[in-house]
C-alpha positions as CSV (number, residue, x, y, z in Angstrom):
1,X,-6.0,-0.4,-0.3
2,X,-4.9,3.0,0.2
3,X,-3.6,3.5,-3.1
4,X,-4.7,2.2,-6.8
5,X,-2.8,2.2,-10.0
6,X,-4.3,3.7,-13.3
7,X,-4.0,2.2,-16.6
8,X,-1.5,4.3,-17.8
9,X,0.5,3.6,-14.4
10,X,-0.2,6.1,-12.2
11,X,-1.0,5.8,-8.5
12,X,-3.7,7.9,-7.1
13,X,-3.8,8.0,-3.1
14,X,-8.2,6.5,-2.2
15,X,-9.9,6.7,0.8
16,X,-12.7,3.8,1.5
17,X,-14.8,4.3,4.4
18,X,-17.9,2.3,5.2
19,X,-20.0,-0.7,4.0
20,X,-23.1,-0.3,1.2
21,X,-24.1,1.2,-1.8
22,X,-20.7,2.5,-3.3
23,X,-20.8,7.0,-3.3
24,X,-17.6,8.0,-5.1
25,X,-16.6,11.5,-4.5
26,X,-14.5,13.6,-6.8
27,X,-13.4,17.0,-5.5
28,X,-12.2,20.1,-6.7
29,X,-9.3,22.0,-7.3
30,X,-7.5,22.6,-5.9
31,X,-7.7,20.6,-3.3
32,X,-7.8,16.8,-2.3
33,X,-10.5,14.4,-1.0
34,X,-9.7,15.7,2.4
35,X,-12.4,18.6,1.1
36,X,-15.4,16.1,1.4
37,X,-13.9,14.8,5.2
38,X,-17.1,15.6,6.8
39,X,-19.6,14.1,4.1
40,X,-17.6,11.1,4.0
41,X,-17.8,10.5,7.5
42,X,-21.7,11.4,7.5
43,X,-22.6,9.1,4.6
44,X,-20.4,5.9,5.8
45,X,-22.4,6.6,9.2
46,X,-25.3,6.5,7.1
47,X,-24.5,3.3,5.9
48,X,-23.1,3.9,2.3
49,X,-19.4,3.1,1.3
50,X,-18.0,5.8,0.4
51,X,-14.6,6.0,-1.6
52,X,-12.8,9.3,-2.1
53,X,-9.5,9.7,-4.0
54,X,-7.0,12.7,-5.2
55,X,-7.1,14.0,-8.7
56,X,-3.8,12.5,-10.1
57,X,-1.6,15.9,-9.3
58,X,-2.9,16.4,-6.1
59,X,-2.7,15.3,-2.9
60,X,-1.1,12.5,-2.0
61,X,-1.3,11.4,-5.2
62,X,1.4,11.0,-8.0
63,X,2.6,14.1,-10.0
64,X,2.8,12.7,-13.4
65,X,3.8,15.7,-16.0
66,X,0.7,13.8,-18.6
67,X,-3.0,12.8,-18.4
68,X,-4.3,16.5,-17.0
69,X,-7.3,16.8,-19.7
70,X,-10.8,15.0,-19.0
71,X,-10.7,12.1,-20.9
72,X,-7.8,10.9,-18.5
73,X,-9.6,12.0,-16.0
74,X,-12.8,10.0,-16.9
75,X,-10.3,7.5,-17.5
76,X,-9.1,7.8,-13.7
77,X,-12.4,7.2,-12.1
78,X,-13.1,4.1,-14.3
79,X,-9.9,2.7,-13.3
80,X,-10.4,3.8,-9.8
81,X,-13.9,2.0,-10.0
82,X,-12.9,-1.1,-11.5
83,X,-9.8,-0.9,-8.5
84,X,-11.9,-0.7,-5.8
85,X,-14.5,-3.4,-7.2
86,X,-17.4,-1.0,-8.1
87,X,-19.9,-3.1,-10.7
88,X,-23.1,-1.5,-9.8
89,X,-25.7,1.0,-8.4
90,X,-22.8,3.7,-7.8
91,X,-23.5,7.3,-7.0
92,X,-21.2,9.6,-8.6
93,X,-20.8,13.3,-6.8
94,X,-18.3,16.0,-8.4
95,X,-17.3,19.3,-6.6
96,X,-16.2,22.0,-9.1
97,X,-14.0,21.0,-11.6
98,X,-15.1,17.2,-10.4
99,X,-18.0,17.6,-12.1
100,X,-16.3,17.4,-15.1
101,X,-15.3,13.9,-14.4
102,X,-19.0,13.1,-13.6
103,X,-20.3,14.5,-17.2
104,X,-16.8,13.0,-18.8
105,X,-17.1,9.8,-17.6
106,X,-20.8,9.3,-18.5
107,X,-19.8,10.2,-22.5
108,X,-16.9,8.2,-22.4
109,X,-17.8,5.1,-20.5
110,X,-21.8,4.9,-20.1
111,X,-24.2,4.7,-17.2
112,X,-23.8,0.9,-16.9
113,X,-22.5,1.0,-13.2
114,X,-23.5,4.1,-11.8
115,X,-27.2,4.6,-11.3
116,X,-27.6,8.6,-10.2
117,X,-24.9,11.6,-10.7
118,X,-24.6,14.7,-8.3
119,X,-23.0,17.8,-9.2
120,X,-22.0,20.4,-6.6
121,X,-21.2,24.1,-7.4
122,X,-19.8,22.4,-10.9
123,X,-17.7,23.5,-13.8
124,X,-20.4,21.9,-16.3
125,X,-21.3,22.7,-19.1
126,X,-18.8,25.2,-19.9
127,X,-16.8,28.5,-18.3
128,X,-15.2,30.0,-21.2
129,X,-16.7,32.7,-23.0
130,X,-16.3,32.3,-26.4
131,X,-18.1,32.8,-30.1
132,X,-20.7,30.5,-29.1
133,X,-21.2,30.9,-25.5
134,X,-21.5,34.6,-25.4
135,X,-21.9,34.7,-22.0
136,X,-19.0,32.7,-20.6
137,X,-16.0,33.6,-18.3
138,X,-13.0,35.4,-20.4
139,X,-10.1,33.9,-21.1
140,X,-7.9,37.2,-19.4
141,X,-9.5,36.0,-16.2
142,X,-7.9,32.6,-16.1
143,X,-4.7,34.2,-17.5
144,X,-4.4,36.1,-14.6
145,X,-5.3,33.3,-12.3
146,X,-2.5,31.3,-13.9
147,X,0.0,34.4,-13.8
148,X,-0.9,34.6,-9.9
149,X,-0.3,31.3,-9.3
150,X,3.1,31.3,-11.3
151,X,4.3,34.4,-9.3
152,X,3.5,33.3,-6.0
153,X,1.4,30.1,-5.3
154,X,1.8,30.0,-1.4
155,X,0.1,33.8,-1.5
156,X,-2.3,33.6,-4.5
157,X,-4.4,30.8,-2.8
158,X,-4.2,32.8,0.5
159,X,-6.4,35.3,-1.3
160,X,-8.4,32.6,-3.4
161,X,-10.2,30.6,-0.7
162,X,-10.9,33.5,0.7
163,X,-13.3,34.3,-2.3
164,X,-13.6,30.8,-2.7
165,X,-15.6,30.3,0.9
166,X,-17.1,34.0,0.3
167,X,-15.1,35.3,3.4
168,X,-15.7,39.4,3.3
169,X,-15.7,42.5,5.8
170,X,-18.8,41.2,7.2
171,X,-19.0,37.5,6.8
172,X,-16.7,34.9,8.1
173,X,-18.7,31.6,7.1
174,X,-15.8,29.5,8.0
175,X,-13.1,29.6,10.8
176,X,-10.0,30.7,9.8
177,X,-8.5,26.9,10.2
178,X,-10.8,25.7,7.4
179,X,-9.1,28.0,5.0
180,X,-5.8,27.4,6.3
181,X,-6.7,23.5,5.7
182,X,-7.3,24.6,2.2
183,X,-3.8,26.5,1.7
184,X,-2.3,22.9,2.9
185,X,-4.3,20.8,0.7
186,X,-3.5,23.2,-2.5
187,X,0.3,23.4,-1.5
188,X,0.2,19.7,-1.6
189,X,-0.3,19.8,-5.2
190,X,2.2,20.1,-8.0
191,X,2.8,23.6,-9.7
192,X,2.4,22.1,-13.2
193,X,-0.9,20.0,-12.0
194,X,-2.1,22.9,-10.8
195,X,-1.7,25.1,-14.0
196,X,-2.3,22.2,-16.3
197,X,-6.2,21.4,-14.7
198,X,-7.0,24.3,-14.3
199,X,-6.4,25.2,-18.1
200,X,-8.3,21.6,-18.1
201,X,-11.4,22.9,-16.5
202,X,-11.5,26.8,-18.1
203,X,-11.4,25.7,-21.3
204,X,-13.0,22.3,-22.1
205,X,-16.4,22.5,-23.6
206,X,-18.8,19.4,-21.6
207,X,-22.0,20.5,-23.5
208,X,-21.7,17.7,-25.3
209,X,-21.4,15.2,-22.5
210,X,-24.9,16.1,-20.9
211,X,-26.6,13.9,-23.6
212,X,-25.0,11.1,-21.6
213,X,-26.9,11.8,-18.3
214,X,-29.5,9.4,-18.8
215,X,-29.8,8.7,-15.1
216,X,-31.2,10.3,-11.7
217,X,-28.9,14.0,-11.5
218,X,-29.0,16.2,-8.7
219,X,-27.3,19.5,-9.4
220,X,-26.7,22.1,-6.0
221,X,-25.1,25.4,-6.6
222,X,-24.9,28.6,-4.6
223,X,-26.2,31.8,-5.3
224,X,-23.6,33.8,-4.3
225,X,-21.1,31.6,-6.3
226,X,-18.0,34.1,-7.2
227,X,-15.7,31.5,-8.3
228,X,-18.2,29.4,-10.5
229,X,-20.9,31.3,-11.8
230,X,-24.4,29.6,-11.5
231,X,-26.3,30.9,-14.4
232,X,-23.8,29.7,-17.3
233,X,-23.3,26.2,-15.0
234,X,-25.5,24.5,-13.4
235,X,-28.9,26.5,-14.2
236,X,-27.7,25.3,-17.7
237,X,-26.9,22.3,-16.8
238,X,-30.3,21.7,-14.9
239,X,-31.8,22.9,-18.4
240,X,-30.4,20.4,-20.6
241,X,-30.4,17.4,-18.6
242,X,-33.6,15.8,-18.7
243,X,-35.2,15.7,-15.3
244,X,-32.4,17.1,-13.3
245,X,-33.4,19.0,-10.3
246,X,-31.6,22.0,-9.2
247,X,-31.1,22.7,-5.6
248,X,-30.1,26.4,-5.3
249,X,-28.6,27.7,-1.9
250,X,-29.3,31.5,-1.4
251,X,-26.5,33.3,-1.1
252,X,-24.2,30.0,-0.4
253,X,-20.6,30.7,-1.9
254,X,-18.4,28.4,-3.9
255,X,-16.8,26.0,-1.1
256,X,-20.2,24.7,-0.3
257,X,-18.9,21.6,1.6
258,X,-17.3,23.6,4.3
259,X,-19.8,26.1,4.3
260,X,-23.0,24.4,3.9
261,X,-21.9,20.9,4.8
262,X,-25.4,20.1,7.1
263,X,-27.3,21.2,4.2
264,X,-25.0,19.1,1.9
265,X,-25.5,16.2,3.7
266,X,-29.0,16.2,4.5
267,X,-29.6,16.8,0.3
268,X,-27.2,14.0,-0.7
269,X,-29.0,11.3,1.8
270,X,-32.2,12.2,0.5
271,X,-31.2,12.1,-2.7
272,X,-29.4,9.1,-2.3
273,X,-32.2,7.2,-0.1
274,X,-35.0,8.0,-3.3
């Protein structure tokens, strides 16, 4: 079934590899589940099932012009869930903006069916830096994210993985194919998905939503995180979330499954096998 159909009619491209305990993987922007390619193969050799989709927008998914805000997004997993026959003892693992979806869909549709949450250099609680969150990302910087993307996609995400996989003078912590992969799974996306999530994932406040963690929740982050900033993410997240633990990789940059993808894996199984 390589494809599902949401409730509101829109088909979103799923991969389903292996036989088990159901991991769902939710990746971030703005790429495509290609991104968690090597943890899906590990964990389906591990002896998990694990089902990895595009974000509708993305991929080889539709391009709808509606349904780029996080209750349709919440709403996209549950559909893709009940699709693919999910009805128990799910983990749930969001990359980036994915985590969203993770905190989202526990608010809006409950713990019943997934029984632990993972969250990997994630967007929750909140980016923006506003009144009450002082110390939050400006908006200017997500204008001129959008403006860069407006005036020349192909170029501006040239530059942004390499930030994104904290490629410098020095270090080179991927090849230059893994960032190229990245330019082909952003490209694949539609300008206005794009533009519309990530307005999705700057601006919407999940504080809220981490009430609804009320199971097992593994947060990872790096460090050296210049794309996602770990103090006003996870370390608040791992604050508010009773009994979270928060597993912090020195000096590991935002693309963590490329970069750290042994240490990724090792952390998920164990987390996975408690």
């Amino acid at each position: 079934m390589p494809y599902v159909t949401t409730s509101d009619g829109v088909e979103l491209f799923v991969k389903d590899w292996g036989s088990g305990r159901p991991v769902i993987l939710i990746h971030g922007w703005p790429l495509s589940s290609d991104a968690w390619d090597e943890q899906s193969l590990a964990l389906a050799e591990a002896g998990y099932r694990v089902i990895a989709y595009d974000r509708r927008g993305f991929g080889r998914s539709d391009q709808p012009w509606h349904g780029y805000d996080y209750d349709r997004f919440a709403d996209d997993l549950a559909d893709v869930m009940d699709e693919m026959g999910v009805e128990r003892d799910a983990a749930i693992v969001g990359f980036s903006m994915g985590g969203g979806e993770v905190a989202r869909y526990l608010s809006r549709h409950g713990a019943g069916r997934v029984s632990k949450a993972v969250l990997v250099g994630s967007i929750v609680p909140y980016l923006l830096k506003t009144d009450n969150h002082p110390d939050g990302v400006p908006q200017s910087v997500f204008d001129e994210i959008a403006e860069g993307i407006r005036d020349d996609r192909a170029a501006f995400f040239q530059t942004f993985f390499r930030t994104f996989y904290g490629v410098g003078i020095i270090s080179q912590p991927v090849s230059n194919g893994v960032i190229e992969n990245s330019w082909r799974q952003a490209m694949m996306a539609g300008l206005h998905p794009t533009l519309a999530a990530a307005r999705a994932f700057s601006t919407t406040d999940l504080r809220p939503d981490l009430a609804s963690f009320t199971i097992p929740t593994l947060i990872i982050h790096g460090t050296g995180d210049d794309i996602v900033p770990i103090d006003i993410t996870s370390r608040a997240a791992a604050r508010a979330i009773p009994g979270a633990r928060l597993i912090e990789y020195d000096g590991g940059p935002h693309g963590l499954p490329a970069t750290h993808s042994k240490e990724l894996v090792r952390d998920l199984i164990a987390f996975l096998a408690e």
